[in-house]
KOLGU-4560 file (N, C-alpha, C; in nm, 3 decimals, padded with zeros to 5 digits):
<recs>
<n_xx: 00.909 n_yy: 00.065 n_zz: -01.562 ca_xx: 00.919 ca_yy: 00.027 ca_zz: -01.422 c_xx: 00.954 c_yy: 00.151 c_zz: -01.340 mol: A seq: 1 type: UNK>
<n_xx: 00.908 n_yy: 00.151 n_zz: -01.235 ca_xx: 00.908 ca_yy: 00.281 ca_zz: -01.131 c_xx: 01.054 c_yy: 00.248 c_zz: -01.029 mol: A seq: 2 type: UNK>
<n_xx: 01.122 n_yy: 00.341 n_zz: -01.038 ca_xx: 01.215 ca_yy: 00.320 ca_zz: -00.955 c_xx: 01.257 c_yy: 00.425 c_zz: -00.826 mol: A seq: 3 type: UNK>
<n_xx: 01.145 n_yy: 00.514 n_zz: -00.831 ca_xx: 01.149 ca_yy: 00.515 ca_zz: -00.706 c_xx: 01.136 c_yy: 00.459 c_zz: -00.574 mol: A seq: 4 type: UNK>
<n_xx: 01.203 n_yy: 00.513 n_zz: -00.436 ca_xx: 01.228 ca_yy: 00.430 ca_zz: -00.350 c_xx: 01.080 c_yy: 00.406 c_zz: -00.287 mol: A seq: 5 type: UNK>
<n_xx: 01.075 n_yy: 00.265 n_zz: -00.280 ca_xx: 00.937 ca_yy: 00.282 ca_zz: -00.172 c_xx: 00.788 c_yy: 00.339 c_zz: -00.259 mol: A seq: 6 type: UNK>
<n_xx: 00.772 n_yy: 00.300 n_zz: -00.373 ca_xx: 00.672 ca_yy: 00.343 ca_zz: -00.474 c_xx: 00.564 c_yy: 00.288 c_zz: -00.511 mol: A seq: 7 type: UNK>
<n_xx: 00.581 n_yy: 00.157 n_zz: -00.465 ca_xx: 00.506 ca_yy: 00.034 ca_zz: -00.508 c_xx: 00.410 c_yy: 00.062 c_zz: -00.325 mol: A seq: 8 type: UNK>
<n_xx: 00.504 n_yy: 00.032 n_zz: -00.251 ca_xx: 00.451 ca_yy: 00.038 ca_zz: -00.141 c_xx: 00.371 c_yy: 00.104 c_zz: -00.049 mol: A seq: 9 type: UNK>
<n_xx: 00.390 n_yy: 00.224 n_zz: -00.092 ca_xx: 00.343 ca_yy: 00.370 ca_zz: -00.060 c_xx: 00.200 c_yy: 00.377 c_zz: -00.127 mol: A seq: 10 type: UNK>
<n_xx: 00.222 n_yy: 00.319 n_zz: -00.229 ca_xx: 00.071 ca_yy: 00.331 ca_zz: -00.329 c_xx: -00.040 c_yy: 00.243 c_zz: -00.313 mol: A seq: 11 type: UNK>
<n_xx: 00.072 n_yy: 00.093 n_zz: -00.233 ca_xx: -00.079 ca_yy: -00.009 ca_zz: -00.155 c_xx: -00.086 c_yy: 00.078 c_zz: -00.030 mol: A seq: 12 type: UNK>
<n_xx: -00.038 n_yy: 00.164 n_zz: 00.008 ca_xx: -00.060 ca_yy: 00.213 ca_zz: 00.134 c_xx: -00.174 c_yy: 00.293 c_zz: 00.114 mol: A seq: 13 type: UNK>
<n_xx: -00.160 n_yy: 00.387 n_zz: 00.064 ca_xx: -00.270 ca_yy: 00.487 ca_zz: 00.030 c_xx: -00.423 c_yy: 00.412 c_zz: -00.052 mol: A seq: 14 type: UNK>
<n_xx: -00.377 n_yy: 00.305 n_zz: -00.148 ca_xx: -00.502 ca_yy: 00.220 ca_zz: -00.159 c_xx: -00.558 c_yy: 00.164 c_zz: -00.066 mol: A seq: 15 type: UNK>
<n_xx: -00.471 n_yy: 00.106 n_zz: 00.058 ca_xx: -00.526 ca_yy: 00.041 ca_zz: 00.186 c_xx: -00.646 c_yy: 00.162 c_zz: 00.199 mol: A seq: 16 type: UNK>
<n_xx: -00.573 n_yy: 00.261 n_zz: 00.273 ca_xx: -00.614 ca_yy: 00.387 ca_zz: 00.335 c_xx: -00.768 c_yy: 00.410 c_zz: 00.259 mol: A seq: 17 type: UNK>
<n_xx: -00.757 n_yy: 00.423 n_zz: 00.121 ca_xx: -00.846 ca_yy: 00.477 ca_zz: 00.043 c_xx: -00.994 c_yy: 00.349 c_zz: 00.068 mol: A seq: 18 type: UNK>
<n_xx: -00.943 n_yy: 00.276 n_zz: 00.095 ca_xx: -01.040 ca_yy: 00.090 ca_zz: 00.105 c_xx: -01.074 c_yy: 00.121 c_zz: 00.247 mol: A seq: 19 type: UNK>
<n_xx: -01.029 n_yy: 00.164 n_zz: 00.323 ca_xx: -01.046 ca_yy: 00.134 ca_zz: 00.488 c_xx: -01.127 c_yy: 00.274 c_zz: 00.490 mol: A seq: 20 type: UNK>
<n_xx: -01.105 n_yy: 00.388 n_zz: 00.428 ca_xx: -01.263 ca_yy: 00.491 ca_zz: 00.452 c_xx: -01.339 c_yy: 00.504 c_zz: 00.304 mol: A seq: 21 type: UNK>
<n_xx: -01.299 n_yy: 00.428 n_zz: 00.242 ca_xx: -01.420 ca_yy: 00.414 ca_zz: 00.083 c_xx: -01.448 c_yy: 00.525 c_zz: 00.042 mol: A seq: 22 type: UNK>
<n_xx: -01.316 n_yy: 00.563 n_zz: -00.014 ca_xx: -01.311 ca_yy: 00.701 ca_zz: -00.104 c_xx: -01.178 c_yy: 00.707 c_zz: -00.180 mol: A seq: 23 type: UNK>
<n_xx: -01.152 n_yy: 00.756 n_zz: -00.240 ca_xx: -01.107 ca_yy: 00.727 ca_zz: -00.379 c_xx: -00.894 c_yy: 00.766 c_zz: -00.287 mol: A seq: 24 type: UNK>
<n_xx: -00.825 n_yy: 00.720 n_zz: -00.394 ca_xx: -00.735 ca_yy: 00.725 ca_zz: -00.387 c_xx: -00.652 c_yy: 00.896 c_zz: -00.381 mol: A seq: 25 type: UNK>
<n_xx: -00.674 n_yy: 00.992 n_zz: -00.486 ca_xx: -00.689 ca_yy: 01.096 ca_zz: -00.494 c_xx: -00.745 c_yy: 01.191 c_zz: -00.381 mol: A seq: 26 type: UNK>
<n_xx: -00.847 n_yy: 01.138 n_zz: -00.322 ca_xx: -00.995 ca_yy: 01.179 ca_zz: -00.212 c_xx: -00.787 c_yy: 01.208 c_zz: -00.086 mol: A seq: 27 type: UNK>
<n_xx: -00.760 n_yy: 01.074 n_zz: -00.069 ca_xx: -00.677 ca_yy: 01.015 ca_zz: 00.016 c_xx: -00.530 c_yy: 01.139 c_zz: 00.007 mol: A seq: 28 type: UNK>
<n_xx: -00.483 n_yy: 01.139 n_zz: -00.127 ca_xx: -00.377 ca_yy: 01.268 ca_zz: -00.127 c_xx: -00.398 c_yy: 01.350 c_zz: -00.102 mol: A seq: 29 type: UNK>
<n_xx: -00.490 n_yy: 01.438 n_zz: -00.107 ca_xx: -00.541 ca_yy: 01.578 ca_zz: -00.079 c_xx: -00.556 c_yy: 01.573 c_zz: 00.062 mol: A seq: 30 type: UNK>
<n_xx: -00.619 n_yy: 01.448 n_zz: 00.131 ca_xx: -00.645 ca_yy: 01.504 ca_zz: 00.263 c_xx: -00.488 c_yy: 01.486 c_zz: 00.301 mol: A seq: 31 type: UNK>
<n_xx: -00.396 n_yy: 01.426 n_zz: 00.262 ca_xx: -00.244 ca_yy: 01.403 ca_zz: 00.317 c_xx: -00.215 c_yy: 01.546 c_zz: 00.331 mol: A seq: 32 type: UNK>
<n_xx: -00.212 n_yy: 01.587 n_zz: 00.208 ca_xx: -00.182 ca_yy: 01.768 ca_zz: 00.192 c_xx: -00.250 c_yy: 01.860 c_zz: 00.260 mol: A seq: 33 type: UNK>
<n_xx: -00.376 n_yy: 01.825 n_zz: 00.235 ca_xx: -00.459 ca_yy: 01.933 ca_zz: 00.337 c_xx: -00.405 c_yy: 01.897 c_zz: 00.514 mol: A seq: 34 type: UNK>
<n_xx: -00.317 n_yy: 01.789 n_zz: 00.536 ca_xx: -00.301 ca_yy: 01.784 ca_zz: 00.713 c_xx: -00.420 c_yy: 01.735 c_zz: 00.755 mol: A seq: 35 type: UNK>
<n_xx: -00.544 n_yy: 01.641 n_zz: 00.698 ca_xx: -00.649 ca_yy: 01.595 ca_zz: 00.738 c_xx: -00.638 c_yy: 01.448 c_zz: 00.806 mol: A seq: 36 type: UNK>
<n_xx: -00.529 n_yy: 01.425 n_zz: 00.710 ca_xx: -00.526 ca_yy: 01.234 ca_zz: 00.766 c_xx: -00.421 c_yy: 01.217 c_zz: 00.800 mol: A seq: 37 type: UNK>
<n_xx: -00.368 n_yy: 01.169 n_zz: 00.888 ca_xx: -00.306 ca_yy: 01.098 ca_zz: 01.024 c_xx: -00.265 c_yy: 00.956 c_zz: 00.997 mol: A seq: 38 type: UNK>
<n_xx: -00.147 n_yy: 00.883 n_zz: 00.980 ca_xx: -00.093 ca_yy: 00.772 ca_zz: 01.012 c_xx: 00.017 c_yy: 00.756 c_zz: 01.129 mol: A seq: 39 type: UNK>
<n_xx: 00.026 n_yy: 00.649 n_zz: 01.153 ca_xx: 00.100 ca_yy: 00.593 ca_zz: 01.308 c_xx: 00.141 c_yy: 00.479 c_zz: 01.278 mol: A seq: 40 type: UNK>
<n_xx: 00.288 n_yy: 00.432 n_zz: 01.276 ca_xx: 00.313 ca_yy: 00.301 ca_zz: 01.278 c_xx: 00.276 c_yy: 00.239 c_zz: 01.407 mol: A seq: 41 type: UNK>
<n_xx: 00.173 n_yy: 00.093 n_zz: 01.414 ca_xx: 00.169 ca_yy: 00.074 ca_zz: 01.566 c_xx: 00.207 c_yy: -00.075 c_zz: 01.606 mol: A seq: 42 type: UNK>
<n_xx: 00.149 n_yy: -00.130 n_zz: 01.709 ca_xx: 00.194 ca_yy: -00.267 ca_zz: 01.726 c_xx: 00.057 c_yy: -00.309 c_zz: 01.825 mol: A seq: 43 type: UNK>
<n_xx: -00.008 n_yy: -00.403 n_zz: 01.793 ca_xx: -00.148 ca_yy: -00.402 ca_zz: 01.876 c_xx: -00.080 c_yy: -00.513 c_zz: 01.998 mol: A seq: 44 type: UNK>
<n_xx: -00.155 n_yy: -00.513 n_zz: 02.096 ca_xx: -00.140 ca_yy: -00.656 ca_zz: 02.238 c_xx: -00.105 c_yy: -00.763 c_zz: 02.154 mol: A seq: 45 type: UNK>
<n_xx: -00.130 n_yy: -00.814 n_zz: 02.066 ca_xx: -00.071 ca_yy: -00.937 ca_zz: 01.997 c_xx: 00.060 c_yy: -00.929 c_zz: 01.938 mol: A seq: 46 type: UNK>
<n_xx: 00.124 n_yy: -00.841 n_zz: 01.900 ca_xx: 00.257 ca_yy: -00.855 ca_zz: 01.853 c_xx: 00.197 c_yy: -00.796 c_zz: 01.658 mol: A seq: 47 type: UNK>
<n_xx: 00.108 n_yy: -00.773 n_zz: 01.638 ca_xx: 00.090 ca_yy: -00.766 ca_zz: 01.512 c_xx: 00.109 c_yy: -00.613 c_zz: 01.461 mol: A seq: 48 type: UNK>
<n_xx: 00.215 n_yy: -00.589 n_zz: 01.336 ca_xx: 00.187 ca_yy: -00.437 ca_zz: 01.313 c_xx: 00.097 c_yy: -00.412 c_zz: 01.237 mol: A seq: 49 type: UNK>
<n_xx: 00.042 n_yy: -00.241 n_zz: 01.304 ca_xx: -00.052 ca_yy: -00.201 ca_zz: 01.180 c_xx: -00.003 c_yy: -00.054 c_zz: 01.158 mol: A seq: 50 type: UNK>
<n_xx: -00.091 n_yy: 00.041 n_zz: 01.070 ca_xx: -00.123 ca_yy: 00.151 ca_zz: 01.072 c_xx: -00.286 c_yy: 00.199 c_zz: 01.123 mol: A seq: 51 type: UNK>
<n_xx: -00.236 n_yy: 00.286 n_zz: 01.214 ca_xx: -00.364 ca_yy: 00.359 ca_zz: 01.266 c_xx: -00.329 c_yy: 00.478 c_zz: 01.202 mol: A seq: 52 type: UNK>
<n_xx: -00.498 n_yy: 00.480 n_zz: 01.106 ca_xx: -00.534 ca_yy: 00.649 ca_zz: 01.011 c_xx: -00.651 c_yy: 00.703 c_zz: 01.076 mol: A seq: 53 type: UNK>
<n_xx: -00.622 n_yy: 00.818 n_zz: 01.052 ca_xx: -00.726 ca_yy: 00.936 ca_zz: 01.112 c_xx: -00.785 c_yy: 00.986 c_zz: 01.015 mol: A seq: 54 type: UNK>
<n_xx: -00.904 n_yy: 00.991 n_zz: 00.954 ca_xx: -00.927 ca_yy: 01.086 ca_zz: 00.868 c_xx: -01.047 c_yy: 01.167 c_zz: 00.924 mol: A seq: 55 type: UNK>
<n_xx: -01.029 n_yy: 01.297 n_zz: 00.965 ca_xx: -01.128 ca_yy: 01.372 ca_zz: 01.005 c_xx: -01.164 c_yy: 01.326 c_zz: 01.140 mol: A seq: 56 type: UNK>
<n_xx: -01.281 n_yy: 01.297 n_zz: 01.184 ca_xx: -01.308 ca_yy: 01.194 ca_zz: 01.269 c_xx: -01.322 c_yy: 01.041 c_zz: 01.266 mol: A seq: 57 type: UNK>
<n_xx: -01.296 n_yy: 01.004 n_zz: 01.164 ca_xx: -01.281 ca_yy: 00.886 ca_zz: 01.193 c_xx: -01.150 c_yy: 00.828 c_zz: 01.208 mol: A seq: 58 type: UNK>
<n_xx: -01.158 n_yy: 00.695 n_zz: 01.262 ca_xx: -01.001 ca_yy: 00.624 ca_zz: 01.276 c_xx: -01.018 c_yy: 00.435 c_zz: 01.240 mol: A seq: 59 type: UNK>
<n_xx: -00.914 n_yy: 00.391 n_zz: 01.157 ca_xx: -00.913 ca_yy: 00.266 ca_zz: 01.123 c_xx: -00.815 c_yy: 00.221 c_zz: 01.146 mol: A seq: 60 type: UNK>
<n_xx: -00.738 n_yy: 00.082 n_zz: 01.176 ca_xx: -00.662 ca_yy: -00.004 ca_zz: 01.146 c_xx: -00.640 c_yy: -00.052 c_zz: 01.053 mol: A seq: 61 type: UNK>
<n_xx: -00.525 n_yy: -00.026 n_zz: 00.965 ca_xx: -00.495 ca_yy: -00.099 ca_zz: 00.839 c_xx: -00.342 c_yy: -00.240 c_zz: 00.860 mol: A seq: 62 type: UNK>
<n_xx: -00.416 n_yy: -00.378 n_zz: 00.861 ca_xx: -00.369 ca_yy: -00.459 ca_zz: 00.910 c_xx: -00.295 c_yy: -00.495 c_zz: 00.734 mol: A seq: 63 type: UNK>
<n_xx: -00.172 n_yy: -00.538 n_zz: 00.735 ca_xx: -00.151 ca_yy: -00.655 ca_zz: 00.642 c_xx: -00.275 c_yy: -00.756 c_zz: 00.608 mol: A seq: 64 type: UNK>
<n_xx: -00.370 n_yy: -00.716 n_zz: 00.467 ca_xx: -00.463 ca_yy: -00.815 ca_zz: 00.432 c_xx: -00.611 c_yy: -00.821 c_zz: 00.494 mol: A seq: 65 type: UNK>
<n_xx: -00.585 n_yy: -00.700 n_zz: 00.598 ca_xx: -00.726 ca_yy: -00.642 ca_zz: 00.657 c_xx: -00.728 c_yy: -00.517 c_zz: 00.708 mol: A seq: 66 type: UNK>
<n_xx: -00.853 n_yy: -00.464 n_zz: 00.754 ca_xx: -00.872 ca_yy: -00.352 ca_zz: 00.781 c_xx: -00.953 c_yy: -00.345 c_zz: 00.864 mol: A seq: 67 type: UNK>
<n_xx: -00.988 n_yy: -00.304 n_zz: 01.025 ca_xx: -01.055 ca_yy: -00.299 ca_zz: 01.143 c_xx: -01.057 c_yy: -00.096 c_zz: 01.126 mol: A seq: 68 type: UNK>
<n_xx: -01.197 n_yy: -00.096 n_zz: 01.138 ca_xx: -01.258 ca_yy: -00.009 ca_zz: 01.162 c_xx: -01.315 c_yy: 00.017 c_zz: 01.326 mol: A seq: 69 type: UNK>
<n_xx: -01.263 n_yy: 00.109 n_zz: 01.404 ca_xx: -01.295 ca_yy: 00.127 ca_zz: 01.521 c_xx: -01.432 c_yy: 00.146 c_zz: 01.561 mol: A seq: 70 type: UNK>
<n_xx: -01.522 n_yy: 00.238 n_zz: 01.475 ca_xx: -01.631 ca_yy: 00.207 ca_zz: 01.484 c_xx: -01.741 c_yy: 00.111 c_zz: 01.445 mol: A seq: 71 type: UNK>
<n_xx: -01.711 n_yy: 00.003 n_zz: 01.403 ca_xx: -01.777 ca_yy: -00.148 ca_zz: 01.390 c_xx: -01.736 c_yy: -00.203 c_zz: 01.508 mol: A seq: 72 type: UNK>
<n_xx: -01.862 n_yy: -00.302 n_zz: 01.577 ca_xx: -01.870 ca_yy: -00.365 ca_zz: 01.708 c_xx: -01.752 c_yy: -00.479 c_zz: 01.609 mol: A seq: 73 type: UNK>
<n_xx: -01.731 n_yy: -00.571 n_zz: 01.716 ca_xx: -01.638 ca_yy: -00.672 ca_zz: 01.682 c_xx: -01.498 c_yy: -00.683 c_zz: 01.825 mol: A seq: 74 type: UNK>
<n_xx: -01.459 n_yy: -00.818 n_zz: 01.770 ca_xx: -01.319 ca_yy: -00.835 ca_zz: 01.880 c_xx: -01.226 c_yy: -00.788 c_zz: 01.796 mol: A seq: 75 type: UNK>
<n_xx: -01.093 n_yy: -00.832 n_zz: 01.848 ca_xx: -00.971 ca_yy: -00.790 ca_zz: 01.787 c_xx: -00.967 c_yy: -00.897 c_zz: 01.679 mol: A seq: 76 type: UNK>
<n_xx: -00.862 n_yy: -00.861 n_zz: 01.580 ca_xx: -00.829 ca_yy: -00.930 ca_zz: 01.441 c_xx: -00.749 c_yy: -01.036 c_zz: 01.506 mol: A seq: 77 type: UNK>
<n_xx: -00.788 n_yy: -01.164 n_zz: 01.397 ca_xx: -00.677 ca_yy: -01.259 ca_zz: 01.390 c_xx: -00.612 c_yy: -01.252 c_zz: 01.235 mol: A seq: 78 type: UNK>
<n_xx: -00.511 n_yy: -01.205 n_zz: 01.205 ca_xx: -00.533 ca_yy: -01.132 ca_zz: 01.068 c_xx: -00.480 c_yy: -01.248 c_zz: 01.006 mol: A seq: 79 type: UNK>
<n_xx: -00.424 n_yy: -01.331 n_zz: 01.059 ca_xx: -00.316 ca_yy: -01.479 ca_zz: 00.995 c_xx: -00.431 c_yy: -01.561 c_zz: 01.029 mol: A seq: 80 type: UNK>
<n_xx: -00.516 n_yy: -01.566 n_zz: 01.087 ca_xx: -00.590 ca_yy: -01.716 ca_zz: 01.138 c_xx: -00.731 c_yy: -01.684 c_zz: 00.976 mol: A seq: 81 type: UNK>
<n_xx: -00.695 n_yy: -01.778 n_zz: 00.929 ca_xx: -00.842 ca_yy: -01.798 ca_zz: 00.814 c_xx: -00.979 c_yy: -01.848 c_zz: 00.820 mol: A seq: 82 type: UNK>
<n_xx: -00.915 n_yy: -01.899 n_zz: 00.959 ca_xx: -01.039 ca_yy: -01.967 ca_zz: 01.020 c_xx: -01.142 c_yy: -01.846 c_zz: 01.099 mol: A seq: 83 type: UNK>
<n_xx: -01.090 n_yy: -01.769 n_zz: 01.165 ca_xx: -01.156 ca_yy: -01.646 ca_zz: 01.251 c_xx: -01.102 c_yy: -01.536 c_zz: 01.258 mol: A seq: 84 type: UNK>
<n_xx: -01.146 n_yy: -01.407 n_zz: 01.190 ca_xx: -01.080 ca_yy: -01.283 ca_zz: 01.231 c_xx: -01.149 c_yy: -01.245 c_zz: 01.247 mol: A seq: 85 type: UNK>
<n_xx: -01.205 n_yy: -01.279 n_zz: 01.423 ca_xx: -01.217 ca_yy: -01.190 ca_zz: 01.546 c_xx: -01.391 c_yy: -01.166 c_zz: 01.542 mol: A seq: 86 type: UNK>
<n_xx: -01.453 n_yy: -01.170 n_zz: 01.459 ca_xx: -01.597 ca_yy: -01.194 ca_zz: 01.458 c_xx: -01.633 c_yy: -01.057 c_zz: 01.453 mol: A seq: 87 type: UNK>
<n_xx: -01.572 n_yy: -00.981 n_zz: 01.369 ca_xx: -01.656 ca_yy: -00.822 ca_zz: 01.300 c_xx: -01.533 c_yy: -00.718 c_zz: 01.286 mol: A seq: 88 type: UNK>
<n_xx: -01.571 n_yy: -00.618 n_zz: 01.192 ca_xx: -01.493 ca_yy: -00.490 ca_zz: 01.167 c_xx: -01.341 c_yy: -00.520 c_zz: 01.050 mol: A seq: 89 type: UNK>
<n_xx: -01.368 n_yy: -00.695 n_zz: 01.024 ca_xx: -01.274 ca_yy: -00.736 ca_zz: 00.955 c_xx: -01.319 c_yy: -00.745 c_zz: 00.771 mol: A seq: 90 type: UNK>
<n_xx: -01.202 n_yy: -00.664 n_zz: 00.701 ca_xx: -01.276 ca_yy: -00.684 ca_zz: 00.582 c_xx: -01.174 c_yy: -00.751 c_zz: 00.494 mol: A seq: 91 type: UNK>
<n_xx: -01.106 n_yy: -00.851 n_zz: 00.578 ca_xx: -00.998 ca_yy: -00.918 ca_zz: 00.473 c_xx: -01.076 c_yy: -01.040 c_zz: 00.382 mol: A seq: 92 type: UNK>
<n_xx: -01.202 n_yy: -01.019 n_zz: 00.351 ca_xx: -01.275 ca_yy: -01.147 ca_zz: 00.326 c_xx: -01.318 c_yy: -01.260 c_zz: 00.360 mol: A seq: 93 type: UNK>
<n_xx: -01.290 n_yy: -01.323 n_zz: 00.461 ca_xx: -01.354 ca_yy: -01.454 ca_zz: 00.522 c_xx: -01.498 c_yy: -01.431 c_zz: 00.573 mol: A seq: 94 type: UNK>
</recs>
């Protein structure tokens, strides 16, 4: 068992990250190191937190259980509603 602080969490983080620009987990550390990719704790008009990542030029939303990509047309996430999240850029599965 890993007992570092924050280890488990850090590592769905960077898997989020790695899922939200579809490149490998590893791909994801290096650009941390190289100063390529960019995180932001944020809070969208709804009250919902996310992380906004930068990698290079691109930028995503990594929601709890989804992931909004800025460049896919679409509305905003309903990331709790199962019924509708938001009609594009959502890849929590529904």
């Amino acid at each position: 068992m890993e007992n570092r602080e924050m280890y488990d969490e850090i590592n769905a983080l960077i898997g989020a990250v790695a899922k939200a620009f579809d490149t490998s987990e590893a791909d994801v550390v290096t650009a941390i190191e190289q100063g390529r990719l960019g995180m932001e704790m944020m809070v969208d008009d709804e009250g919902r937190n996310f992380i906004q990542a930068s990698l290079d030029e691109r930028s995503v939303r990594v929601y709890q259980g989804a992931i909004f990509r800025e460049d896919d047309d679409g509305a905003d996430l309903a990331a709790d509603d199962d019924e509708d999240c938001g009609g594009g850029g959502c890849t929590c599965g529904h």
